[in-house]
N, C-alpha and C positions, 0 to 999 in steps of 0.2 A: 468743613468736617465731612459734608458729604464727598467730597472730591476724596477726602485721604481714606475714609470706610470705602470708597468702589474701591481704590488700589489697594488694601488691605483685604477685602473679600476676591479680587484676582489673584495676588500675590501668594496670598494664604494655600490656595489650592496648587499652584505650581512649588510654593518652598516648602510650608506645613510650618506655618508662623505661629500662631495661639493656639495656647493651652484652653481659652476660655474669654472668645471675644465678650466685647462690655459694648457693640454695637448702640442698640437700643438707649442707655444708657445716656451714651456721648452723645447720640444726637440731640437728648432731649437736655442735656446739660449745654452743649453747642448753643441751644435756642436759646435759654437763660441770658448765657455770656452775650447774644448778637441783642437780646431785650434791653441789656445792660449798655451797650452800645450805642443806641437809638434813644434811651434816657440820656444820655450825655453824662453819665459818672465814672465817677476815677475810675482807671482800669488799670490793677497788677500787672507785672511783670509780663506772666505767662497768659494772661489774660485769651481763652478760647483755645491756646497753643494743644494739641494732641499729643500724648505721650502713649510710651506701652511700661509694662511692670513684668517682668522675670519671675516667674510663677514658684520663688523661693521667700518671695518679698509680700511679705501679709498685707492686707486691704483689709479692710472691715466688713464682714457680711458674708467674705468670700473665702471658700476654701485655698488652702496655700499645700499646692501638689507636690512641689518638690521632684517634679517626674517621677514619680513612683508610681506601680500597679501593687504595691504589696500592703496597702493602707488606705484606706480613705478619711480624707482629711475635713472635720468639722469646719463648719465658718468663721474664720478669724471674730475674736472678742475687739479688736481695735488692729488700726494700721501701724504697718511703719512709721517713723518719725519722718522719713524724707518721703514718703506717698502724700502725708497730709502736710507738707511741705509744700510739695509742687501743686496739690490743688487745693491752697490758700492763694499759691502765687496765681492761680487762674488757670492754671492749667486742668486738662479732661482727660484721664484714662482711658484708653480706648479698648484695653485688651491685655489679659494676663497671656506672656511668650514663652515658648518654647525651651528646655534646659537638660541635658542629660540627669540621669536619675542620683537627687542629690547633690547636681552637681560637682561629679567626681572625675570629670573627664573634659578634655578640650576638643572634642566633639560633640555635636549634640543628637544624637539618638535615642532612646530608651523602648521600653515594652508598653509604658505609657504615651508616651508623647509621638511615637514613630521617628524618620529620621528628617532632619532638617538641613536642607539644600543652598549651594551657596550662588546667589543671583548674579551672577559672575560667572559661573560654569560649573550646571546643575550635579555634575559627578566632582566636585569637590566643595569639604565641607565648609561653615561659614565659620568653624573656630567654635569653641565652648568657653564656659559652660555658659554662658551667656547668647546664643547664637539664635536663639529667635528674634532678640534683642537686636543683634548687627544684623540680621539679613533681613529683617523689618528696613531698620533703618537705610540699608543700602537699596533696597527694591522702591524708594520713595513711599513709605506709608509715615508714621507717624515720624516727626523730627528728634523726638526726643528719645531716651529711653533709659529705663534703670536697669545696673545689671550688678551682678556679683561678681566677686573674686577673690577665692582662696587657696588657686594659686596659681593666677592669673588667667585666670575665667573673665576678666574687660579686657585686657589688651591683646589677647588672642585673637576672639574674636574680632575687634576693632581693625586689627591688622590684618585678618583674613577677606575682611567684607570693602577696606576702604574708605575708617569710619575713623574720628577719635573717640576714644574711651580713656578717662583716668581714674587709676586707683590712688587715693589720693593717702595722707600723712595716717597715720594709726590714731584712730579717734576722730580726724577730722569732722568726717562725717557719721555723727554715729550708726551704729548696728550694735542696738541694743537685744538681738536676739540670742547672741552667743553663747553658749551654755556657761562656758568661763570665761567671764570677760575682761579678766585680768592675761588670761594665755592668747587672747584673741591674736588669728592669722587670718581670720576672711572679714571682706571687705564692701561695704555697698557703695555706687558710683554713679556716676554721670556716662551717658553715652551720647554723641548727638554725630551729622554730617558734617559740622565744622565747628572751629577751635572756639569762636566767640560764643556758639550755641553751648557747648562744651563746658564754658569759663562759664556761661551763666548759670546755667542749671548747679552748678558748681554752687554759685554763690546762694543760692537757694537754700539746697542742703545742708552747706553744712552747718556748726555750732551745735553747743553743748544740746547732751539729752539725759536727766541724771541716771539713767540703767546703762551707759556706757561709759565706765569712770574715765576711759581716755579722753572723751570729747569735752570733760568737763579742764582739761588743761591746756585746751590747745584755742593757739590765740588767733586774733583776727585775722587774716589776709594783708600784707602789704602791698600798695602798688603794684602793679607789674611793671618789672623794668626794662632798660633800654634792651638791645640784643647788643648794642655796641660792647666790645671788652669783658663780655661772659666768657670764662676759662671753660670749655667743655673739654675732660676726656673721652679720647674716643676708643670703644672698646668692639672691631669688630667681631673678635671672636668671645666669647662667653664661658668660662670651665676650661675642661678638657675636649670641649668639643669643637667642631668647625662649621662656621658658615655657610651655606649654599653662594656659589661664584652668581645667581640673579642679585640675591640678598646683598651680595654687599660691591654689587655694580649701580644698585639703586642708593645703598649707602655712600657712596662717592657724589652720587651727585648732590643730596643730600648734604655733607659736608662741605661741598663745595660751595652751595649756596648760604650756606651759616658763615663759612670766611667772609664771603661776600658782602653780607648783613654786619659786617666785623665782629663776630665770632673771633674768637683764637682757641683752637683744638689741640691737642696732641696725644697721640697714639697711649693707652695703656693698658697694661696687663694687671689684672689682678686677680691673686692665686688663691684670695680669701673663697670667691666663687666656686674652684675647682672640688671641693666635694658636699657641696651645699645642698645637692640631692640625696644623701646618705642622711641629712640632720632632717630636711624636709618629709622623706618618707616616713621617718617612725614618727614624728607630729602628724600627718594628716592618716596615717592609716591606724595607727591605735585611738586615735580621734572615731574613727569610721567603725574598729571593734568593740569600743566602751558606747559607745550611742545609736550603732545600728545591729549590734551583734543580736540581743534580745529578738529583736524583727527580722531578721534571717534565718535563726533558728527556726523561726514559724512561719516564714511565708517566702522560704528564699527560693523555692519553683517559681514566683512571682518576681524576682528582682533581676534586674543585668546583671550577666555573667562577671563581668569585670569589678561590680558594686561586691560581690559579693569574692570574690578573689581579691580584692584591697583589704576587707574585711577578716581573712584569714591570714592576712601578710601581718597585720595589727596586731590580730592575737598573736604570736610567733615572738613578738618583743615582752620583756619584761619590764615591770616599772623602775628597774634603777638601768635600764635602757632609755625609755623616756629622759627621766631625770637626765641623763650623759648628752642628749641629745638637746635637750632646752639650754644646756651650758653651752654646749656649741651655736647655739640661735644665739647668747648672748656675745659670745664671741666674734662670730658672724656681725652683729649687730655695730662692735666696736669696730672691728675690720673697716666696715662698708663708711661708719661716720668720719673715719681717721681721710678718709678718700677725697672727702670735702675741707679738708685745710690746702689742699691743691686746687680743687673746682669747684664750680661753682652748680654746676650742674654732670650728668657721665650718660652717654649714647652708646647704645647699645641695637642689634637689631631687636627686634621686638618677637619673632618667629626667627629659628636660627632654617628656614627651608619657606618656600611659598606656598599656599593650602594645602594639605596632603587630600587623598580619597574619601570618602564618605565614610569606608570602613576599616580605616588606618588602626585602629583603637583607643591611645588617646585618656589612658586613664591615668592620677597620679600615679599609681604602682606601677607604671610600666618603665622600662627602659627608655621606649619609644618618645614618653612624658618627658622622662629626665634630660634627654638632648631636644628635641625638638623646642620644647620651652626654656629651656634653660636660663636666660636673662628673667625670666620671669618669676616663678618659688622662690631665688631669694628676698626679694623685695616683699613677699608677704611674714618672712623671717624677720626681717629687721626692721619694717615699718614705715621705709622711705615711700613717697608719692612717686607715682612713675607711669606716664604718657604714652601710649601709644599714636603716632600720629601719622596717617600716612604720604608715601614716598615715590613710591611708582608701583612698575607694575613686571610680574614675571613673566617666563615666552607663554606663558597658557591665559594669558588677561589677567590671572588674579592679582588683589592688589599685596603690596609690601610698605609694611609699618617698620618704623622708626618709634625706638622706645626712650626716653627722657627719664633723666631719674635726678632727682631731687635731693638735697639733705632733708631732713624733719623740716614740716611746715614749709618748701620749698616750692610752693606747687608756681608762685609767682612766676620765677624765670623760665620751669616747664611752659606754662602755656607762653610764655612770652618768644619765645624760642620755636614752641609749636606753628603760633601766628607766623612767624618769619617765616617757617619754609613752608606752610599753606601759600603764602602770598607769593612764593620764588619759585613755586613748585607750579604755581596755577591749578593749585587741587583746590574744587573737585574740577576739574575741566569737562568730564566728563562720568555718567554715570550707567551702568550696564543697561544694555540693549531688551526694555521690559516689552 
């Protein structure tokens, strides 16, 4: 513990990691777990393991920022269900991280939080909205980490930093904080430096919590299976959009290493994708004006510019526009499950370009959102589990993620396929130059 708090108080000052370190805290919890130790009793899972928490994600005692300057947030009444998860399993918080404000963006900067660096190459970013979360985990401080994704806030960053992160089947793991959680599209996760760390925290998490009616039907985990003879679609390009030529030169090799595993892939197109940013928009941005509109009215000097430009895209829809748009989520939904009477799993890049700048912007409502993430908002549409895992690396060092997608409850073959090209790939071989 004390090894990971020094690289957490270095780290912290060159990237701008925590929202709200729990230092003090972990060491004196560290000393319990090493008492326990030296007793010679059973020790959990995660037993002493160091995590960090995504400052969207409640603790008990502790305010939940959300990045924002435009509110100050009381002390959570109780935690999350997967916070009090991992420290049963033994695990120790060490630190609520860094998130653009709301989480509305695949960057991480805010008025609150400042902007957060990617330990790979300080002038670009580490990915959002989760990105205290991966550039923690990438700059070697805590191995584990929890993060969000609502529309694709884990695999962004996961693929910016050189990390896996999964958002796993709808429900899986509950996120009981949803306002509606029958419409729910965001997602809480696992983050870790590699696939087994990844798959455990996984097994932690998930299972039922009854405020999250999906997690109360989703079943247990099957084995993970062979890689031999998984049908993978391979989908370099995403929509309407195209690929970065780094992106899908690390995609080849990639692929090539899954044949090798006995994988059998083949090339597909699918058109369900191509406008799935037009159904995703009026979901998260009238999301953003029916729950943060009130707080903008009154304190939107205090908020991102772009928080507050989503905000006014939202109001601009009417509600039998929502309504047209959730028919299309269900559409989309069939679309995407029909895909899996062919495969068994579908690879996608994970970022369709390599980190962009610090100040690219990076918000759902943009354009910028819509292509660059593009493999990613649909999957918070339709519910499927989907990996980012990474794959190499662009000409500027940063790293490229490989995204896996699953049918419902598929998350098996994702990790088991992830494993493979961790092991073919020799990631992590190495980690940036701290």
């Amino acid at each position: 513990m004390e090894a990971v708090l020094a690289q957490a108080e270095r780290q912290h000052a060159r990237l701008n990691l925590f929202v709200l370190p729990l230092f003090d805290a972990a060491r004196e919890a560290a000393k319990r777990a090493e008492a326990a130790v030296m007793r010679g009793e059973t020790l959990a899972p995660l037993h002493g393991v160091p995590f960090t928490v995504k400052d969207n994600v409640a603790m008990r005692g502790l305010p939940t920022g959300n990045g924002t300057a435009a509110m100050e947030a009381p002390p959570a009444t109780e935690s999350w269900a997967v916070v009090d998860r991992l420290v049963a399993a033994g695990g120790i918080p060490i630190g609520k991280t860094t998130l653009p404000e709301f989480a509305h963006k695949v960057l991480t900067d805010s008025i609150a939080c400042g902007v957060t660096r990617n330990p790979w190459h300080l002038e670009r970013t580490p990915g959002g909205s989760s990105g205290g979360a991966s550039a923690a985990l990438a700059a070697g401080v805590a191995p584990l980490a929890i993060g969000t994704d609502g529309g694709g806030s884990i695999r962004c960053p996961a693929s910016c930093t050189g990390v896996v992160g999964l958002k796993a089947t709808l429900g899986k793991i509950p996120n009981e904080s949803f306002p509606d959680p029958f419409g729910n599209y965001a997602y809480v996760g696992p983050m870790a430096r590699t696939v087994a760390d990844c798959a455990l925290m996984f097994d932690i998490m998930q299972g039922p919590q009854p405020r999250d009616p999906w997690s109360l039907l989703a079943p247990p985990m099957p084995p993970v299976p062979a890689v031999q003879g998984l049908r993978i679609g391979w989908m370099e390009h995403v929509g309407k959009h195209r690929t970065h030529p780094e992106v899908l030169a690390a995609m080849q090799r990639a692929r090539a290493a899954l044949e090798q595993a006995g994988a059998v892939t083949e090339d597909l197109r699918a058109p369900c994708f191509d406008d799935a940013f037009e159904t995703y928009i009026v979901v998260a941005t009238t999301a953003h004006a029916a729950r943060l509109g009130p707080l903008e009215e009154k304190q939107g000097a205090r908020m991102t510019e772009s928080m507050r430009e989503s905000i006014g895209i939202g109001r601009g829809f009417s509600g039998a526009d929502l309504v047209r748009a959730m028919d299309r989520r269900g559409a989309l939904h069939r679309a995407v499950q029909a895909l899996f009477d062919r495969f068994d799993l579908i690879a996608t890049p994970t970022m369709l370009a390599p980190p962009v700048a610090l100040d690219a912007g990076g918000s759902v409502a943009s354009s910028f959102y819509a292509e660059w993430a593009a493999p990613l908002y649909p999957l918070n549409l339709t519910g499927n589990p989907g990996a980012s895992v990474p794959i190499g690396f662009g000409a500027e060092g940063t790293p490229i993620g490989l995204q896996l997608i699953g049918p419902w409850h598929g998350e098996a073959p994702i990790l088991a396929a992830a494993a493979a090209l961790e092991q073919a790939l020799d990631w992590p071989a190495r980690w940036p130059d701290l």
